[in-house]
C-alpha positions in Angstrom: 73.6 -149.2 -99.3 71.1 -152.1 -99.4 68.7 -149.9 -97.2 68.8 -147.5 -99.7 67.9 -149.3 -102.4 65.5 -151.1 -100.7 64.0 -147.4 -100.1 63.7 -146.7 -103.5 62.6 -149.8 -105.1 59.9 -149.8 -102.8 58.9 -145.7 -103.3 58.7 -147.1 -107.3 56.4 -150.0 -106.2 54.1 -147.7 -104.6 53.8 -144.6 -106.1 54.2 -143.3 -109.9 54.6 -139.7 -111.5 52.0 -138.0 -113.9 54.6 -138.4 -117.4 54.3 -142.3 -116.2 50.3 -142.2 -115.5 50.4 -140.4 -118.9 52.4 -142.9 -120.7 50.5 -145.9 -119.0 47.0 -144.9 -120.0 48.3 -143.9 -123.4 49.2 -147.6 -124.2 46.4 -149.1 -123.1 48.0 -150.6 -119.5 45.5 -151.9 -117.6 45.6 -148.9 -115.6 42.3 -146.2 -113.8 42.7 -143.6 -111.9 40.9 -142.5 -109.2 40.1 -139.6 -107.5 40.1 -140.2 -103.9 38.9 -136.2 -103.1 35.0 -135.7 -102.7 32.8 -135.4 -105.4 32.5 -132.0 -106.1 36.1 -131.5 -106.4 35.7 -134.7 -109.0 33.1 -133.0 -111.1 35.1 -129.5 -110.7 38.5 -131.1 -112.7 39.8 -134.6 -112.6 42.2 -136.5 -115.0 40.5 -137.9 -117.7 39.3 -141.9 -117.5 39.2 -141.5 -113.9 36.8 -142.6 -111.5 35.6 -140.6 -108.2 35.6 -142.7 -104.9 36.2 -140.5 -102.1 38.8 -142.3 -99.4 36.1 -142.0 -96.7 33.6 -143.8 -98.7 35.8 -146.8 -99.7 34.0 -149.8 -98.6 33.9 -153.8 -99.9 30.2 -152.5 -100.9 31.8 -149.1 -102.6 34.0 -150.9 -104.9 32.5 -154.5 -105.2 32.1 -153.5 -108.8 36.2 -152.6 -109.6 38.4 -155.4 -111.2 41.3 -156.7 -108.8 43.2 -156.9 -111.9 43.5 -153.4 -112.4 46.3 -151.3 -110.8 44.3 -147.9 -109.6 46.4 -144.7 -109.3 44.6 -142.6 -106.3 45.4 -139.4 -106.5 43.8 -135.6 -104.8 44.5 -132.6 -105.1 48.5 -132.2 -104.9 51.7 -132.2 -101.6 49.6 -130.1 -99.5 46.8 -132.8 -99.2 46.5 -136.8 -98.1 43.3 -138.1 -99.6 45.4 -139.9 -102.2 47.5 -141.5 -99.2 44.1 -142.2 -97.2 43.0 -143.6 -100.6 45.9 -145.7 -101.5 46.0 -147.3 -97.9 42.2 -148.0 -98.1 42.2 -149.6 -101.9 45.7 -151.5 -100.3 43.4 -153.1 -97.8 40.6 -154.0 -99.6 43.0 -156.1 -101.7 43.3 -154.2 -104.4 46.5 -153.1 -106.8 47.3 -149.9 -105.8 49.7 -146.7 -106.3 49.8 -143.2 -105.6 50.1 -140.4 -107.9 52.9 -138.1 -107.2 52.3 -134.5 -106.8 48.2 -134.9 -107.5 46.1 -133.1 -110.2 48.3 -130.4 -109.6 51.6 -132.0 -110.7 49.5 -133.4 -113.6 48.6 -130.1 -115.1 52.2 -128.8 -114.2 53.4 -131.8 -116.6 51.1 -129.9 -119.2 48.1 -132.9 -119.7 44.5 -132.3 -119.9 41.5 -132.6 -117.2 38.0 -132.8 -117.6 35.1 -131.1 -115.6 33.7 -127.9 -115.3 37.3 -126.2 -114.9 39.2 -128.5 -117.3 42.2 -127.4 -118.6 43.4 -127.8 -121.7 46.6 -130.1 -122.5 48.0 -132.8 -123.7 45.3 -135.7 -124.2 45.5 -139.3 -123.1 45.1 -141.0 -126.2 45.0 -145.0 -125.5 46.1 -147.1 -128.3 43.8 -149.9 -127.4 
C-alpha cells in the first residue's frame, strides 16, 4: 500500500490537470506556462500567459532570463506527443520548478478554456485576480 501511495503523491508532485492550471493562473499563483512545442505551433494556438521555449532549445543561455521561483507548467500538444516530457525533464535539470500538463493544449480546450494565436479558440478565460 505504501508503494501506492508513494505513486500517487509523486504523479501529483509532478504533473497537474488543465481545471488545476486554470484555477492556478486565475488566482494569481506564481504559476507560467510554457509551451515546450516549436514556435510555429506556439504562434498557431497556445494557452494564454504562456511562454514558447521549444524542449530542444532549452539551455542555461535560453532561460537565464526566467525566475527559479516560478513553478512552469510545460505542456505540447496532447498523449500522443512528448515535448512536454522532454521539456519538463530539461527545465527539471536546469534547476527549475517544474510540472507537466496533463493531456496538453488538447485536454485544455477539451476542459472548455481559451487559447490564443492564429487558431484560438474561444472559452473560458483565465482571469488572474492579482
Amino acid at each position: 500500500m505504501n508503494a501506492q501511495i508513494q505513486h500517487y503523491e509523486n504523479k501529483l508532485a509532478f504533473e497537474i490537470d488543465p481545471s488545476d492550471l486554470f484555477a492556478a493562473l486565475n488566482t494569481g499563483e506564481k504559476i507560467v506556462p510554457l509551451d515546450a512545442r516549436k514556435q510555429h505551433g506556439y504562434e498557431d494556438e497556445h494557452i494564454p500567459g504562456a511562454i514558447n521555449i521549444p524542449h530542444a532549445t532549452m539551455t542555461e543561455e535560453s532561460t537565464q532570463h526566467l525566475d527559479k521561483d516560478v513553478l512552469y507548467v510545460t505542456y505540447c500538444d496532447g498523449i500522443g506527443c512528448n515535448a512536454s516530457t522532454k521539456g519538463a525533464l530539461n527545465m527539471a535539470r536546469l534547476g527549475f520548478k517544474v510540472k507537466e500538463l496533463t493531456g496538453g493544449i488538447e485536454w485544455w480546450k477539451f476542459d472548455g478554456y481559451a487559447t490564443e494565436g492564429k487558431k484560438a479558440v474561444k472559452g473560458l478565460s483565465v482571469q488572474c485576480a492579482c
